[in-house]
KELUM-587932 format. One record per atom (N, C-alpha, C, O, CB): residue in one letter; residue number from 0; atom name; chain; x, y, z. Coordinates in steps of 0.05 Angstrom, whole numbers, plus 5000, padded with zeros to 4 digits. Glycine has a CB too. Layout:
residues N
type, seq, atom, mol, u, v, w
A, NUM, CA, A, X, Y, Z;
...
This chain:
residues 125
type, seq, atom, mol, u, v, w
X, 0, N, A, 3153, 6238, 1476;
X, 0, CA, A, 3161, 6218, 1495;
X, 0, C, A, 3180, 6197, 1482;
X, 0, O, A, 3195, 6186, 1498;
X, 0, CB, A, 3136, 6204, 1506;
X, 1, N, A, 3180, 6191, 1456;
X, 1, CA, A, 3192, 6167, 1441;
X, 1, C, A, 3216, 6183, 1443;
X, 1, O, A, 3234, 6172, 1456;
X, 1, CB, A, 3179, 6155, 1408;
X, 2, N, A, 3223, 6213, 1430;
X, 2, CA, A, 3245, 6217, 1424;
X, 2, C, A, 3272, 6224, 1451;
X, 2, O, A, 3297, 6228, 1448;
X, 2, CB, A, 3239, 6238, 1405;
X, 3, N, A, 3256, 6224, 1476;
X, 3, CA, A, 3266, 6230, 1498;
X, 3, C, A, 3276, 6204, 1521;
X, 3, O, A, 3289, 6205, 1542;
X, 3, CB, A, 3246, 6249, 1507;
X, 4, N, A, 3258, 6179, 1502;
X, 4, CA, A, 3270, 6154, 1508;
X, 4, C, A, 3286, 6140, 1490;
X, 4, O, A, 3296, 6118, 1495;
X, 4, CB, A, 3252, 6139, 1515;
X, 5, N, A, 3289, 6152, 1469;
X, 5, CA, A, 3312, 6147, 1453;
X, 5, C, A, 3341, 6161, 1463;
X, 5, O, A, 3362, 6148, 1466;
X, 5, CB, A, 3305, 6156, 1425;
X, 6, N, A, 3339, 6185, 1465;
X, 6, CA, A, 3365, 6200, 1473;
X, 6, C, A, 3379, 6194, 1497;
X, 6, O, A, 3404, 6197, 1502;
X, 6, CB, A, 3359, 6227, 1475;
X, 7, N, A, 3350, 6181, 1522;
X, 7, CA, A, 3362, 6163, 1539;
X, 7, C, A, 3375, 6142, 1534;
X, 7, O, A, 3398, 6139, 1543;
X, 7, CB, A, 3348, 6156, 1553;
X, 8, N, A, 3365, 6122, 1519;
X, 8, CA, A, 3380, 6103, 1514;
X, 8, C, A, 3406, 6108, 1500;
X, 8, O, A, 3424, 6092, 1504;
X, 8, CB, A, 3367, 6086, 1502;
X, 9, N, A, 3410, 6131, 1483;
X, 9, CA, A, 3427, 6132, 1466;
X, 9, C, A, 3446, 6145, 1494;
X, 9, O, A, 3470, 6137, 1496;
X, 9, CB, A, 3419, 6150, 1435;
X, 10, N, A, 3441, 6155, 1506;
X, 10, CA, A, 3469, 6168, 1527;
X, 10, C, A, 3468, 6142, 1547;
X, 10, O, A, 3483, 6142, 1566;
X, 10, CB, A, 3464, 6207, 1548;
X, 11, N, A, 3453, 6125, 1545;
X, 11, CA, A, 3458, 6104, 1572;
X, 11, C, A, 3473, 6083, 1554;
X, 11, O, A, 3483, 6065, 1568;
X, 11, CB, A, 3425, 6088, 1591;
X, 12, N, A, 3477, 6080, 1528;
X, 12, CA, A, 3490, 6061, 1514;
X, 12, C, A, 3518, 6078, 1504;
X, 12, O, A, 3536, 6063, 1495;
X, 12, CB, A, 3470, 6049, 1489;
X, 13, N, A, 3522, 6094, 1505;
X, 13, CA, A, 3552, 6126, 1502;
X, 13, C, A, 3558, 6112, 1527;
X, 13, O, A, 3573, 6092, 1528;
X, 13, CB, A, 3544, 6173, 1504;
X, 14, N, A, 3542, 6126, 1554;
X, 14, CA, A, 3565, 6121, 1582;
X, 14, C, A, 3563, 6090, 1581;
X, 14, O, A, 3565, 6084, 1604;
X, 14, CB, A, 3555, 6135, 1618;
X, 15, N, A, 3560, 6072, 1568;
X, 15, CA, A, 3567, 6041, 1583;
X, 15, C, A, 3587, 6037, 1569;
X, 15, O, A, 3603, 6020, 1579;
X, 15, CB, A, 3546, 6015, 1583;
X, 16, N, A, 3596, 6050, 1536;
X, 16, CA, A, 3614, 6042, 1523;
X, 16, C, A, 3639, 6051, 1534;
X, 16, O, A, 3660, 6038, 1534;
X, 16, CB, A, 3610, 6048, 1499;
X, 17, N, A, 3635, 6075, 1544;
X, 17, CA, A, 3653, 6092, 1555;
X, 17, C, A, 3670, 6076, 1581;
X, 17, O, A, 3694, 6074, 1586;
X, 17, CB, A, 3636, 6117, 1564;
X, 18, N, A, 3645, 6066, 1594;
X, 18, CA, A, 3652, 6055, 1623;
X, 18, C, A, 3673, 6036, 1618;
X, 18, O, A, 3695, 6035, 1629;
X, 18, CB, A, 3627, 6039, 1639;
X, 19, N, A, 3663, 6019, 1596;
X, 19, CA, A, 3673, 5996, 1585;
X, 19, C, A, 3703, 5996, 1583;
X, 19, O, A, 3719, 5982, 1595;
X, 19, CB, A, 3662, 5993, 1559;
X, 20, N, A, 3708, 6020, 1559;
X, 20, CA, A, 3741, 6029, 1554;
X, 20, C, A, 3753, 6035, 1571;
X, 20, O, A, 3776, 6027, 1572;
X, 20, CB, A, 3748, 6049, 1540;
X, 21, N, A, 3740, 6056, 1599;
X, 21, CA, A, 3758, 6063, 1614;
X, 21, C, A, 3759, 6038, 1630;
X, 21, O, A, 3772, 6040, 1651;
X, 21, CB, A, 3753, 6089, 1627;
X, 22, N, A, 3750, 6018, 1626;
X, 22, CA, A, 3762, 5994, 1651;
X, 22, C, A, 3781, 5977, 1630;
X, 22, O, A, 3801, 5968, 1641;
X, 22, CB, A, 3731, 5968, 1669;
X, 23, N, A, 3779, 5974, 1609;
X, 23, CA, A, 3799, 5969, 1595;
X, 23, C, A, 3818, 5980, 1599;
X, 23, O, A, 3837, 5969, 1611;
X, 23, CB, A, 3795, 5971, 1576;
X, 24, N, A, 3821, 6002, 1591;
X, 24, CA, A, 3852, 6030, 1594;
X, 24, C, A, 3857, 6016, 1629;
X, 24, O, A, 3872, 5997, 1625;
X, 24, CB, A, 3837, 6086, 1593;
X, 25, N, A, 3854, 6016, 1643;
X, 25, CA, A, 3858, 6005, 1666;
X, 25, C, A, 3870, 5984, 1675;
X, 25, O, A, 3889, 5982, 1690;
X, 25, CB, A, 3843, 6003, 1673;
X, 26, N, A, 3854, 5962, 1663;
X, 26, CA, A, 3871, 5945, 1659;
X, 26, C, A, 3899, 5938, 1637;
X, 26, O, A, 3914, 5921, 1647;
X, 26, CB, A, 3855, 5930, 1658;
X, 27, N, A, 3905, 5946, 1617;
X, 27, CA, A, 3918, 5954, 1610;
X, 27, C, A, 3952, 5972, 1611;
X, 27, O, A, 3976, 5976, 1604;
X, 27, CB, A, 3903, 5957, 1607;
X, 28, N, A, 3932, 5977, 1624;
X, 28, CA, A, 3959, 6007, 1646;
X, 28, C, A, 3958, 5984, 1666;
X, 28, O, A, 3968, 5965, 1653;
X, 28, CB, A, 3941, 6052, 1666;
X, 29, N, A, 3953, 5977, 1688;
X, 29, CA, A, 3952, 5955, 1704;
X, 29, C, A, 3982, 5932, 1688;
X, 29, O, A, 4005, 5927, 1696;
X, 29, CB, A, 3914, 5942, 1701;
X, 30, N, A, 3973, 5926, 1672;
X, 30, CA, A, 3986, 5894, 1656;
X, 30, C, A, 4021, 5919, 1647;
X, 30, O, A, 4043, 5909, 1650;
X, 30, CB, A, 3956, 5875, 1609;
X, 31, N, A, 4019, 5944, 1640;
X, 31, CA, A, 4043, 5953, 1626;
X, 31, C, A, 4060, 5959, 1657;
X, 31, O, A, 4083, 5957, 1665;
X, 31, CB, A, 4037, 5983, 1601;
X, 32, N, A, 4035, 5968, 1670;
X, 32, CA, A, 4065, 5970, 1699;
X, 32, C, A, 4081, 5944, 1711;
X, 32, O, A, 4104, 5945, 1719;
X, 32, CB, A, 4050, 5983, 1732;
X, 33, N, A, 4064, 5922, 1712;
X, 33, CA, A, 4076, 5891, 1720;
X, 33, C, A, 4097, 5884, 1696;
X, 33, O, A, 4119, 5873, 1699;
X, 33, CB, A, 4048, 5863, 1721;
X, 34, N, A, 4082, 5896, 1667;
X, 34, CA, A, 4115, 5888, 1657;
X, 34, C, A, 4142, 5899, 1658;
X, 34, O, A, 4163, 5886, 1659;
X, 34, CB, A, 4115, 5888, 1633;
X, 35, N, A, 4138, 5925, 1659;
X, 35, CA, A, 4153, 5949, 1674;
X, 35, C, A, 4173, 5936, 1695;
X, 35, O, A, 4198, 5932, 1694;
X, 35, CB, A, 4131, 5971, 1691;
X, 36, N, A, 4156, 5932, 1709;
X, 36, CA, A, 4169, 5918, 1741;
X, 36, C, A, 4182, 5896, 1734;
X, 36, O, A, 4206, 5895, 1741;
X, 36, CB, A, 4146, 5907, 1764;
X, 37, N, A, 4171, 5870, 1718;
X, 37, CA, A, 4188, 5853, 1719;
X, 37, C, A, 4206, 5860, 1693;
X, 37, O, A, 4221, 5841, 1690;
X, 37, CB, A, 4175, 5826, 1722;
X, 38, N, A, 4211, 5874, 1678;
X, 38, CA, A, 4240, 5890, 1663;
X, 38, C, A, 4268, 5888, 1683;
X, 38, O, A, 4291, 5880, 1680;
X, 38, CB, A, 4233, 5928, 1659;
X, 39, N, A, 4250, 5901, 1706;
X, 39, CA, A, 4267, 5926, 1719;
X, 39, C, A, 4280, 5903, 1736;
X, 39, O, A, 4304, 5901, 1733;
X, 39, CB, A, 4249, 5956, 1737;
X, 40, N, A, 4268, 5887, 1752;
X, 40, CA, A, 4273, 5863, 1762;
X, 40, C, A, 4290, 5846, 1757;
X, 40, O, A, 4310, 5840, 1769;
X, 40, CB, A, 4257, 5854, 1761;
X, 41, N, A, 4277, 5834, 1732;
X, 41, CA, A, 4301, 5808, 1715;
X, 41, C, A, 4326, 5829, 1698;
X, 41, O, A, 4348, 5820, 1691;
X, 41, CB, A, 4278, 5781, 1681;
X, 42, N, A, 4317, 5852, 1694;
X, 42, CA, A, 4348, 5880, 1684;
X, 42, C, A, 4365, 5880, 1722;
X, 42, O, A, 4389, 5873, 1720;
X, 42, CB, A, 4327, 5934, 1671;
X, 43, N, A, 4358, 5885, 1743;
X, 43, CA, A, 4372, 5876, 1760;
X, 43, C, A, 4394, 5850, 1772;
X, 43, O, A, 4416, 5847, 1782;
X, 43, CB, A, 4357, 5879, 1769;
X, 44, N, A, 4366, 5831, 1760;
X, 44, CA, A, 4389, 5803, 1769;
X, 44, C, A, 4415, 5799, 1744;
X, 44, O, A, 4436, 5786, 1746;
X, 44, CB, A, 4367, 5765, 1769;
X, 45, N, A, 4404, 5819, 1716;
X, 45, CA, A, 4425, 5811, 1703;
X, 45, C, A, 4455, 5829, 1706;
X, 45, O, A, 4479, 5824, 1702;
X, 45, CB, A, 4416, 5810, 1676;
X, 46, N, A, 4443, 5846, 1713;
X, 46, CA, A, 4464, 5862, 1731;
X, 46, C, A, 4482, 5846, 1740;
X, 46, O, A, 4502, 5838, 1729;
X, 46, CB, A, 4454, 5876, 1754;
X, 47, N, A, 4467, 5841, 1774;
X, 47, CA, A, 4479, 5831, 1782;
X, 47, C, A, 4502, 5806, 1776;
X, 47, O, A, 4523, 5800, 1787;
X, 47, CB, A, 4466, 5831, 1791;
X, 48, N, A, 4484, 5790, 1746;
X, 48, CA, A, 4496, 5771, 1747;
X, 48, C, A, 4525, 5781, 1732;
X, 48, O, A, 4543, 5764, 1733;
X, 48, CB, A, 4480, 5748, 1736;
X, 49, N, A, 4529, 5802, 1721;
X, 49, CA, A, 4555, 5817, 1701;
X, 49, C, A, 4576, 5818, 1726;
X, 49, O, A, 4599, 5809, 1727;
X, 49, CB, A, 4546, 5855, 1685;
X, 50, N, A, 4557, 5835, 1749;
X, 50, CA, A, 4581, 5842, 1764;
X, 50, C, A, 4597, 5819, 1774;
X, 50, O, A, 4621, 5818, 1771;
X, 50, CB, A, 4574, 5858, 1788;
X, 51, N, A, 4584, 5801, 1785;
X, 51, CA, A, 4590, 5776, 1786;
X, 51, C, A, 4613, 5767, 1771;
X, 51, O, A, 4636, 5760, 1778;
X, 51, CB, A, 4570, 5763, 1780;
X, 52, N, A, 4605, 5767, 1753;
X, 52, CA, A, 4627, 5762, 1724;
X, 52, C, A, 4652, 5770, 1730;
X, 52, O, A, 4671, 5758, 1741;
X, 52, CB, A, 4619, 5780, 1695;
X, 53, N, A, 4651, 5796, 1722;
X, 53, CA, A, 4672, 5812, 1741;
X, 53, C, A, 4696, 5808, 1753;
X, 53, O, A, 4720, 5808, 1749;
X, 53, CB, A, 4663, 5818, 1760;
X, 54, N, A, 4670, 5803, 1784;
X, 54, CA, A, 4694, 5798, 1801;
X, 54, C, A, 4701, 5768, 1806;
X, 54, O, A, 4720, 5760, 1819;
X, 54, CB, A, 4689, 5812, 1829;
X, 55, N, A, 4686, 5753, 1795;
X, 55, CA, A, 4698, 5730, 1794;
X, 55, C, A, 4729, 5728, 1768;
X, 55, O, A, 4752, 5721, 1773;
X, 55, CB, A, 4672, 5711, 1787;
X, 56, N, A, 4720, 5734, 1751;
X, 56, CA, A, 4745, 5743, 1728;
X, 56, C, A, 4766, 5756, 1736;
X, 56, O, A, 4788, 5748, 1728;
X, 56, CB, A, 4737, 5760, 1706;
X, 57, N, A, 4766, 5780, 1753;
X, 57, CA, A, 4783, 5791, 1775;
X, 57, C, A, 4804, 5770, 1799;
X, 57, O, A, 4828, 5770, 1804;
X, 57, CB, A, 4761, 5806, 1792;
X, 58, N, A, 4781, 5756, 1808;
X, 58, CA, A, 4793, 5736, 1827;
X, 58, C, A, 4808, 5712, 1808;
X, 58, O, A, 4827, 5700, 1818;
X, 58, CB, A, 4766, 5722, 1849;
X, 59, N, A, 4801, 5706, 1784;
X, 59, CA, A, 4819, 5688, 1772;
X, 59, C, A, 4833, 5688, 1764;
X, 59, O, A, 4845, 5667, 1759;
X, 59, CB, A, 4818, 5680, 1762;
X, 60, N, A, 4844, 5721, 1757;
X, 60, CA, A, 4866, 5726, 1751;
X, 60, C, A, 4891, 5732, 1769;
X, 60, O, A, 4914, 5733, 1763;
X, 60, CB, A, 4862, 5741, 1736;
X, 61, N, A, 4874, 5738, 1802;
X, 61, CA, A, 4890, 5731, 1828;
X, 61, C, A, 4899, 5710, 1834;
X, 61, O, A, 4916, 5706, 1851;
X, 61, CB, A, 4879, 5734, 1848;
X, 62, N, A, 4889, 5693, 1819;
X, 62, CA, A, 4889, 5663, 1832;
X, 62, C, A, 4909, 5647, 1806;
X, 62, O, A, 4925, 5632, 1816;
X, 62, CB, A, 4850, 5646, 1836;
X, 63, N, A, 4908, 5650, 1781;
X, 63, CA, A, 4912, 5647, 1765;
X, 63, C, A, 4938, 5624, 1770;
X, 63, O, A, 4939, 5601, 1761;
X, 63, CB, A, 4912, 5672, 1754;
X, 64, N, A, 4955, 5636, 1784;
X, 64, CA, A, 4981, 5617, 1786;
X, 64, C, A, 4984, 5601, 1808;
X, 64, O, A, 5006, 5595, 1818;
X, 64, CB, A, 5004, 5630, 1785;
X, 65, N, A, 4958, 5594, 1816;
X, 65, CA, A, 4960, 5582, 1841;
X, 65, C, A, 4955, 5557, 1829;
X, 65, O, A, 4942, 5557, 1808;
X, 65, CB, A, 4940, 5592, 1866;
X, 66, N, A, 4966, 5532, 1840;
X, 66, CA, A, 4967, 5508, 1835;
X, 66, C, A, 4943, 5483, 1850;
X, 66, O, A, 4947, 5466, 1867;
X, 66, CB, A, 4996, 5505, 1842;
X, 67, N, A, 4924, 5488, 1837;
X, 67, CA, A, 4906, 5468, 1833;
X, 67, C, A, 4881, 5464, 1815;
X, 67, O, A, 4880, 5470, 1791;
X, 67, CB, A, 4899, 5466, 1853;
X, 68, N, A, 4861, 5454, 1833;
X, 68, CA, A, 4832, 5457, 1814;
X, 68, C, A, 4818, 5491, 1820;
X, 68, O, A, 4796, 5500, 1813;
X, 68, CB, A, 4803, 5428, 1828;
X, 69, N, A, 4832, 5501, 1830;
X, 69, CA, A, 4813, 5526, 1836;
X, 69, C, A, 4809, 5544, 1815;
X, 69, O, A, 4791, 5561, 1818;
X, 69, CB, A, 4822, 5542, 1857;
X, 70, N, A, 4827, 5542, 1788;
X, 70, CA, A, 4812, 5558, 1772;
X, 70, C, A, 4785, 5538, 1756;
X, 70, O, A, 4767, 5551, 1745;
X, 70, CB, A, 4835, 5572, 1752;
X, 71, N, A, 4785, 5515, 1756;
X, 71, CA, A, 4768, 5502, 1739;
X, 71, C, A, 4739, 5514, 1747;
X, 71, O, A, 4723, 5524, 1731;
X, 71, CB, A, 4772, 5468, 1743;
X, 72, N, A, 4735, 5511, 1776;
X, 72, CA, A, 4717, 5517, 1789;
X, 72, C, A, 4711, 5545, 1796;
X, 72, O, A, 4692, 5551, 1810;
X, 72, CB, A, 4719, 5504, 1805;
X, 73, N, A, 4732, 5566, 1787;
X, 73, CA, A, 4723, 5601, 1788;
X, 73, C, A, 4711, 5590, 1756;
X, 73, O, A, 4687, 5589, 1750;
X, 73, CB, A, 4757, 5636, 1790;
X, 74, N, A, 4730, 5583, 1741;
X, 74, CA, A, 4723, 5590, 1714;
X, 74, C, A, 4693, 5581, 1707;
X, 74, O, A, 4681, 5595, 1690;
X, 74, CB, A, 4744, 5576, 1697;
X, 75, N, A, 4679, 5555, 1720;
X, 75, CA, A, 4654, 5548, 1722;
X, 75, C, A, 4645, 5568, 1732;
X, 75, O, A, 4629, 5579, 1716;
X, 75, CB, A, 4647, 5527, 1734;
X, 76, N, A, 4646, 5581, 1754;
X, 76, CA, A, 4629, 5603, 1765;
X, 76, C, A, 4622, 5618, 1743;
X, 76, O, A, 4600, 5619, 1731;
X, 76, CB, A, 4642, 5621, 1787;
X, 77, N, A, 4648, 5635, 1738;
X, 77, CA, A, 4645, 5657, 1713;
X, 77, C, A, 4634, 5647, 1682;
X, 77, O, A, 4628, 5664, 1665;
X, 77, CB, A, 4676, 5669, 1707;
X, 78, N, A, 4632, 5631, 1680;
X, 78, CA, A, 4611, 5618, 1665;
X, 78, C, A, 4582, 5613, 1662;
X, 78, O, A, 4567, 5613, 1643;
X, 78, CB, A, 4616, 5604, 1666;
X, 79, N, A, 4579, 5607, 1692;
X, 79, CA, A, 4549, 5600, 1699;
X, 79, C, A, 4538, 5626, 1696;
X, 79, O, A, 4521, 5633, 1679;
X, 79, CB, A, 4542, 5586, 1729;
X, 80, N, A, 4549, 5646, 1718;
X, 80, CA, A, 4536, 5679, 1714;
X, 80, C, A, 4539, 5693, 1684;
X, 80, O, A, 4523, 5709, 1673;
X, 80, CB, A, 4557, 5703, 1736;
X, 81, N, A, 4558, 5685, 1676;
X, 81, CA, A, 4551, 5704, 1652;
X, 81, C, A, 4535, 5694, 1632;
X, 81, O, A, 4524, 5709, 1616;
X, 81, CB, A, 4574, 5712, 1639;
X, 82, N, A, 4532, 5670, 1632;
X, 82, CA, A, 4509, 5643, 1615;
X, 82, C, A, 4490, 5659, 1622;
X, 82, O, A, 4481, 5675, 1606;
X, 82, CB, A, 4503, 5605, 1627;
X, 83, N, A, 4478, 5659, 1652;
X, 83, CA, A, 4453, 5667, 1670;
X, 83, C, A, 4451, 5693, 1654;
X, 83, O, A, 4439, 5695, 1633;
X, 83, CB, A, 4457, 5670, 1707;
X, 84, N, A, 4468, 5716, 1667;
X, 84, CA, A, 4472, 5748, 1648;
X, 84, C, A, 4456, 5746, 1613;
X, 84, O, A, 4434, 5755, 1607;
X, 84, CB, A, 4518, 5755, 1642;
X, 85, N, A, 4465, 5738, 1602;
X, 85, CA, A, 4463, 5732, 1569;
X, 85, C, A, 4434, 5718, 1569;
X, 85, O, A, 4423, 5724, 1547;
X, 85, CB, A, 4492, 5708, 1554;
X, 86, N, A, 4419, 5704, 1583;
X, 86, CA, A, 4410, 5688, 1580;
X, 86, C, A, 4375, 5707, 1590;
X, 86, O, A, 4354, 5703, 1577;
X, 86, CB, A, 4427, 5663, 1595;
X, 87, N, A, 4375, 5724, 1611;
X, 87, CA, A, 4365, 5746, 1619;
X, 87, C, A, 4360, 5765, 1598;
X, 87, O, A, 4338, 5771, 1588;
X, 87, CB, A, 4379, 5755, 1637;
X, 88, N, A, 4381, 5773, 1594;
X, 88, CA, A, 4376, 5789, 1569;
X, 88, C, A, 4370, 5792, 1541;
X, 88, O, A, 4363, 5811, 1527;
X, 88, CB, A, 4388, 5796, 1568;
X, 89, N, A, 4377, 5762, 1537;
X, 89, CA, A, 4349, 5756, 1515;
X, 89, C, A, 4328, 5751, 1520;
X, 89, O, A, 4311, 5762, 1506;
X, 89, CB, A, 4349, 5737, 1499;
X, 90, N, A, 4320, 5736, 1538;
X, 90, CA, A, 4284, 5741, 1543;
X, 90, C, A, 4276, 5766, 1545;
X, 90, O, A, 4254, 5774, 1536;
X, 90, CB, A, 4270, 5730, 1569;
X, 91, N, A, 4292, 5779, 1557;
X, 91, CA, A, 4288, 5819, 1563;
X, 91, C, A, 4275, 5829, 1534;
X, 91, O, A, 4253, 5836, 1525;
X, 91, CB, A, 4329, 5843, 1569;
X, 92, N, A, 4304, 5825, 1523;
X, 92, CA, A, 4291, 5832, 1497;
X, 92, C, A, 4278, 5816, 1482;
X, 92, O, A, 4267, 5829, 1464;
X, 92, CB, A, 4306, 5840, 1481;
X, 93, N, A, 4272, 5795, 1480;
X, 93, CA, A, 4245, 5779, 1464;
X, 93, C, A, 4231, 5786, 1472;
X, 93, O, A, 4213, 5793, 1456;
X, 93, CB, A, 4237, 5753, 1462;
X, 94, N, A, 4225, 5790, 1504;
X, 94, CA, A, 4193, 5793, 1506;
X, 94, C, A, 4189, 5826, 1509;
X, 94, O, A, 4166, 5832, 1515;
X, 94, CB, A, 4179, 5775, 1535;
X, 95, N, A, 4210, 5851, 1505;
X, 95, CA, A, 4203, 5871, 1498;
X, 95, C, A, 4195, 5868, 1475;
X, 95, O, A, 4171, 5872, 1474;
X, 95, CB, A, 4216, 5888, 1500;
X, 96, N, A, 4205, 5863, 1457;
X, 96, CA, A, 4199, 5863, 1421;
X, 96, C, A, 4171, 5849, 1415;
X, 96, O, A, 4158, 5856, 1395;
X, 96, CB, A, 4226, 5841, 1403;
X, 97, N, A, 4160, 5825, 1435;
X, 97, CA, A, 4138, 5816, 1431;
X, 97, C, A, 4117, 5827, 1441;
X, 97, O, A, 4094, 5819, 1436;
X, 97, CB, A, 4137, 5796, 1436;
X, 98, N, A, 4125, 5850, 1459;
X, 98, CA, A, 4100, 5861, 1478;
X, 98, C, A, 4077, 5872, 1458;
X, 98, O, A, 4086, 5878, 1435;
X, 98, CB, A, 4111, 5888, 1500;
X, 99, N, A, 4048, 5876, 1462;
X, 99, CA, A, 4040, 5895, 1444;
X, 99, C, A, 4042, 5919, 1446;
X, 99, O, A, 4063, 5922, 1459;
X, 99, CB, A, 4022, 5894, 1440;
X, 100, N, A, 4034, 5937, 1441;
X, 100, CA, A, 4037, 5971, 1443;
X, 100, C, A, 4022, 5975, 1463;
X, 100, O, A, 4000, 5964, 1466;
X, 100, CB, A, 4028, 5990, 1418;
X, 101, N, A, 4032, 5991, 1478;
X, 101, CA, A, 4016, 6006, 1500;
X, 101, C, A, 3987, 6016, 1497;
X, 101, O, A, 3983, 6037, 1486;
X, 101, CB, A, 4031, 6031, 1506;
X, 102, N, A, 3966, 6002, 1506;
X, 102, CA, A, 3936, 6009, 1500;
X, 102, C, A, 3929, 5997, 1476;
X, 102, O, A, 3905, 5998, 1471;
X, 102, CB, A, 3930, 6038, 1498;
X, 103, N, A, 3943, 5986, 1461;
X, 103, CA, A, 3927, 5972, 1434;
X, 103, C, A, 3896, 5962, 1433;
X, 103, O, A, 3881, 5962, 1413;
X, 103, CB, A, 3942, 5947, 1426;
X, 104, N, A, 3893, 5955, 1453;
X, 104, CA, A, 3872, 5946, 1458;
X, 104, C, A, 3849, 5968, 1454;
X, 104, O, A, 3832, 5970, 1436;
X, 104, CB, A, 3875, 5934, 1482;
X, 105, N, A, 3852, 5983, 1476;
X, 105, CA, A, 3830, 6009, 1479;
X, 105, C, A, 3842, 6022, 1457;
X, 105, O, A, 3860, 6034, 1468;
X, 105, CB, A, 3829, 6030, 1508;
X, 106, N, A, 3843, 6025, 1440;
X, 106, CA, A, 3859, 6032, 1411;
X, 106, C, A, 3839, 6027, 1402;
X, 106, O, A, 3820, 6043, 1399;
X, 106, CB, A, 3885, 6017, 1398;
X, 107, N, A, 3843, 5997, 1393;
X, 107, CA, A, 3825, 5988, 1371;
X, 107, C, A, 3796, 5983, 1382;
X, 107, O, A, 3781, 5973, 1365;
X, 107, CB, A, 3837, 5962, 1357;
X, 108, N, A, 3787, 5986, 1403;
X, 108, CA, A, 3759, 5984, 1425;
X, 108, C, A, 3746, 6012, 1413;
X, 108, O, A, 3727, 6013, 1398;
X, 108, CB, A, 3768, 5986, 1467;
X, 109, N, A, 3758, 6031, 1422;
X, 109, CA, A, 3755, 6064, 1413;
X, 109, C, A, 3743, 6065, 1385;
X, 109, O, A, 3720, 6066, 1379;
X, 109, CB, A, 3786, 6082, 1412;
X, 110, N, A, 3768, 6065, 1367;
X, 110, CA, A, 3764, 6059, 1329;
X, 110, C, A, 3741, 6046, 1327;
X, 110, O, A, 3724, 6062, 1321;
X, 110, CB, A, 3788, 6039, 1310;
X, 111, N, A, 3734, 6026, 1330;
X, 111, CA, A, 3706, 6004, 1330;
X, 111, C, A, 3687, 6014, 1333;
X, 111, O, A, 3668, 6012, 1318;
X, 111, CB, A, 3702, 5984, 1349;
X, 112, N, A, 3689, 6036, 1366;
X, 112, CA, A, 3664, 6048, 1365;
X, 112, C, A, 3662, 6069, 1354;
X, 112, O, A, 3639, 6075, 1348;
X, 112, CB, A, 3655, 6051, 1385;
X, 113, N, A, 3679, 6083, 1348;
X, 113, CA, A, 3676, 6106, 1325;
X, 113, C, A, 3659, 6100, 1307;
X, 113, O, A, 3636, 6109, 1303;
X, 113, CB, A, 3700, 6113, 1311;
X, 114, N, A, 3675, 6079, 1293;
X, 114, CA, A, 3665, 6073, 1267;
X, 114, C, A, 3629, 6053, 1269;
X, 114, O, A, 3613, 6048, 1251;
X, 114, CB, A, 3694, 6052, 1251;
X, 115, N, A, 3627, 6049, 1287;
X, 115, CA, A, 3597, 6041, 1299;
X, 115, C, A, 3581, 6067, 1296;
X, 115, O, A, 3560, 6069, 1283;
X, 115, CB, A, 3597, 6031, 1335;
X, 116, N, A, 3591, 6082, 1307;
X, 116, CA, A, 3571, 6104, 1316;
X, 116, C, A, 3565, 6125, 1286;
X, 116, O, A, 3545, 6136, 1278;
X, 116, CB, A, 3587, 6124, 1345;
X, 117, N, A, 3594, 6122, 1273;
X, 117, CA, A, 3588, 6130, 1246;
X, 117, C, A, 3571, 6127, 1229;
X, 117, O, A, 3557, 6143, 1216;
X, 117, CB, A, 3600, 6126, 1234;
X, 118, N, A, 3573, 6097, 1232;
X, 118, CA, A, 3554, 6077, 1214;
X, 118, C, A, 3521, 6078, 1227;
X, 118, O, A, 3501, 6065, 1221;
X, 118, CB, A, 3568, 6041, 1215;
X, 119, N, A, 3524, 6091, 1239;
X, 119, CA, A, 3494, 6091, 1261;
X, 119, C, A, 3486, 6069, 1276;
X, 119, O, A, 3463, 6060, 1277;
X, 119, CB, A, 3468, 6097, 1246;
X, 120, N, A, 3511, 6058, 1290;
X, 120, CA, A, 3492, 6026, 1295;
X, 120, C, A, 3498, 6000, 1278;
X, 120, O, A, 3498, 5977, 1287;
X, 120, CB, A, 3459, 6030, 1288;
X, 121, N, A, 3501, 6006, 1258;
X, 121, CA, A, 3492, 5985, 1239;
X, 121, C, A, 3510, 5963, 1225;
X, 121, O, A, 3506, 5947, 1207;
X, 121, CB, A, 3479, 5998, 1220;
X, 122, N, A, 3545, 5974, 1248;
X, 122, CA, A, 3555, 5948, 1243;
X, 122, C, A, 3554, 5924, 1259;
X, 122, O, A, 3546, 5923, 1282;
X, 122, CB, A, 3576, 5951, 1239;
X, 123, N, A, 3561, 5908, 1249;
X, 123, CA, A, 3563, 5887, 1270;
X, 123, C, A, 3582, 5880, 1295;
X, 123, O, A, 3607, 5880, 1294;
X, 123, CB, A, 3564, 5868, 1257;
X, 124, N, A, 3568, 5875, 1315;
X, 124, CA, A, 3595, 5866, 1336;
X, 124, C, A, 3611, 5835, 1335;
X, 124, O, A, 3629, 5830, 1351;
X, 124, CB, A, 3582, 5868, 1369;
């Protein structure tokens, strides 16, 4: 009877660890698709803001010999967007470069319990 309420406990303490990780891995996967999205998102507006660039740089060189303030104020335009552009794309990449690795977490959650179960129990949490 002792050893058949041990093996229970021992598979009711396996599936809770288990339960555990896979809601981790979940959340996880959860947090990498929202960063995903907002990549893809703020990589859109900087798009946009290039094309911008563009055709504003296009139009100033239409305009170029026309006689007033109107290039001061393309030339501000094409400035502001491409500031905005440049400005996108370093956070893009800072906060790719700062992200952690995909699952690190349930990574090192997993390893822990390995090395728990190795040890029989007997490290500490």
């Amino acid at each position: 009877m002792g050893i058949l309420r041990n093996v229970t406990r021992m598979a009711s303490t396996l599936l809770a660890i288990f339960h555990t990780r896979v809601e981790l891995f979940s959340v996880e996967l959860q947090e990498e698709a929202q960063r995903l999205l907002s990549y893809l998102i703020l990589s859109l507006i900087a798009l946009f803001c290039v094309m911008m660039t563009f055709l504003l740089t296009i139009f100033l060189v239409i305009v170029l010999f026309w006689d007033s303030w109107r290039i001061l104020a393309i030339s501000g335009l094409i400035a502001c967007f491409a500031g905005a552009a440049i400005l996108i794309w370093l956070g893009i990449r800072s906060s790719y470069r700062k992200k952690p690795r995909m699952l690190a977490y349930t990574r090192s959650e997993i390893a822990r319990d390995i090395e728990r179960l190795k040890s029989g129990g007997q490290a500490e949490k």
